[in-house]
C-alpha positions as CSV (number, residue, x, y, z in Angstrom):
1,X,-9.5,-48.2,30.5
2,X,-9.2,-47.2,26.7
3,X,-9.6,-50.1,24.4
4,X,-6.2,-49.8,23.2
5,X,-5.5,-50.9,26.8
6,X,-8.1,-53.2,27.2
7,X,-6.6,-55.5,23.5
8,X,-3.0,-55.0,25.1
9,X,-4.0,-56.2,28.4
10,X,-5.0,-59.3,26.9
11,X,-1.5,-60.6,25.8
12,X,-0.6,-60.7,29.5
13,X,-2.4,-64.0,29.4
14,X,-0.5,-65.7,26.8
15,X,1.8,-67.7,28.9
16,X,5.6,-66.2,30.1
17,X,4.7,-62.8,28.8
18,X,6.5,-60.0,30.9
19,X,5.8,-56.6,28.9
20,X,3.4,-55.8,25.1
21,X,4.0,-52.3,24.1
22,X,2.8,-50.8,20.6
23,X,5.5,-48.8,19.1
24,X,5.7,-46.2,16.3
25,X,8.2,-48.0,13.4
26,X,9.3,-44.2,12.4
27,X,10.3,-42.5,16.0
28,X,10.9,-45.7,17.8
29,X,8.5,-44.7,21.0
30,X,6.5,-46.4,22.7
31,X,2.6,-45.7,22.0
32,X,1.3,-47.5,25.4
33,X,3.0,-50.9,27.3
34,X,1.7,-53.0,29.5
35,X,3.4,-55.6,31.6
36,X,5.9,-55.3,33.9
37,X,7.6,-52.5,34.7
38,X,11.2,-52.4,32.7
39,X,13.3,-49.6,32.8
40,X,15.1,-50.4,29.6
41,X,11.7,-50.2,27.6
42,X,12.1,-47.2,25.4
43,X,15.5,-48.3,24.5
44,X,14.2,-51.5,23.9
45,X,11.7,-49.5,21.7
46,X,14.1,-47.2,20.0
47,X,16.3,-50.7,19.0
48,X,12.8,-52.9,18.3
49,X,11.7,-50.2,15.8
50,X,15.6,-50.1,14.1
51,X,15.3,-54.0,13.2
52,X,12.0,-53.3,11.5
53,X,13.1,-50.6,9.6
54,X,16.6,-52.0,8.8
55,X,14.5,-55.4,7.6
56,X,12.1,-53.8,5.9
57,X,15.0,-52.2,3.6
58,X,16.7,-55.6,3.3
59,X,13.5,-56.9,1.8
60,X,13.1,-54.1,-1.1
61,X,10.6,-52.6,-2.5
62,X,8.9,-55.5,-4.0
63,X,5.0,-56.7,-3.6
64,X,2.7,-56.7,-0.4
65,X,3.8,-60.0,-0.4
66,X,7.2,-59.7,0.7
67,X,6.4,-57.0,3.5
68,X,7.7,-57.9,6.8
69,X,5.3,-59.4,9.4
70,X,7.1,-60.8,12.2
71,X,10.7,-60.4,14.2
72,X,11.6,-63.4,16.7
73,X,14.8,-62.8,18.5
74,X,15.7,-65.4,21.2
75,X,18.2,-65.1,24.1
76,X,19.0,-67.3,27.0
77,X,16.6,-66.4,29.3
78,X,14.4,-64.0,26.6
79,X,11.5,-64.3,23.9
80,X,11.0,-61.2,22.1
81,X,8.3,-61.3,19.3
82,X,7.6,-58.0,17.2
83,X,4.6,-58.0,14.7
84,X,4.0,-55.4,12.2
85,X,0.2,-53.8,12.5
86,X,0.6,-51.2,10.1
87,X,2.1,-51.6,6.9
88,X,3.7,-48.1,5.2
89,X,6.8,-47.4,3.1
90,X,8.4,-45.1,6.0
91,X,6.0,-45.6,8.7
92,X,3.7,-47.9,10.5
93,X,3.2,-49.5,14.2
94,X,4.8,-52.6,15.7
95,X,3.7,-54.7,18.7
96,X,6.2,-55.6,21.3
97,X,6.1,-58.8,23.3
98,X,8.8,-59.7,25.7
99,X,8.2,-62.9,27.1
100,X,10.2,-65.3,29.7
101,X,11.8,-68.5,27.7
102,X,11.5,-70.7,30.2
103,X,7.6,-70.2,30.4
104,X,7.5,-70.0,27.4
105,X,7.3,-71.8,23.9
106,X,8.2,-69.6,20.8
107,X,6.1,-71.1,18.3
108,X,2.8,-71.4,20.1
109,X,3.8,-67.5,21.6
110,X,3.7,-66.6,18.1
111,X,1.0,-68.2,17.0
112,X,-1.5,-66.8,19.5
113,X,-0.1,-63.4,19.4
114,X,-0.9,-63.3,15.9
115,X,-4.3,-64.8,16.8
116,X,-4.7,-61.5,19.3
117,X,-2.8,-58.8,17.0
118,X,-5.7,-57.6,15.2
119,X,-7.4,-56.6,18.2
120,X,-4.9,-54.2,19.2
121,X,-5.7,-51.5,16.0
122,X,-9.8,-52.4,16.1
């Protein structure tokens, strides 16, 4: 198992996770997922990688400061936490969690998949 696998593997333990996929901000696809298997994925992917981009232009050009680290959106019975890993002006790679709400708690999911986001690019 390639250590790309092996770091991504390791957010299947963060409680209600279903899926974590790295995904390439520019083309939208998906770099390598884990999880279970969802059919809707790559569009999922293709949509993920749109909100960063679009955000990203919402928040300018201005300092390092201001770039965009993390998109939450929450449904009724969905988590979905992106994280930037890679910072460029066009460019760069996201990580994808989908988690299940109801085993889940947004702000501690967050927390400790920004505890286990470095991993994923070491």
């Amino acid at each position: 198992m390639s250590t790309l696998q092996e770091s991504l593997h390791r957010f299947l333990a963060v409680e209600g996770v279903r899926t974590a996929a790295l995904i390439d901000i520019a083309t939208g696809m998906i770099v390598r997922s884990v999880g279970k298997p969802d059919p809707d994925l790559a569009s999922t992917a293709a949509c993920v990688a749109d909100e960063a981009r679009a955000a990203r232009g919402a928040l300018g050009g201005g300092s390092p400061a201001d770039s965009l680290v993390e998109i939450t959106t929450a449904t009724d019975s969905r988590l979905h936490v992106s994280r930037v890993l890679r910072h460029a002006p066009s460019e760069g790679l996201l990580l994808f969690v989908d988690l299940e709400r109801g085993k889940s708690n947004m702000g501690l999911a967050s927390l400790r998949i920004g505890e286990l986001a470095p991993a994923v690019l070491a």
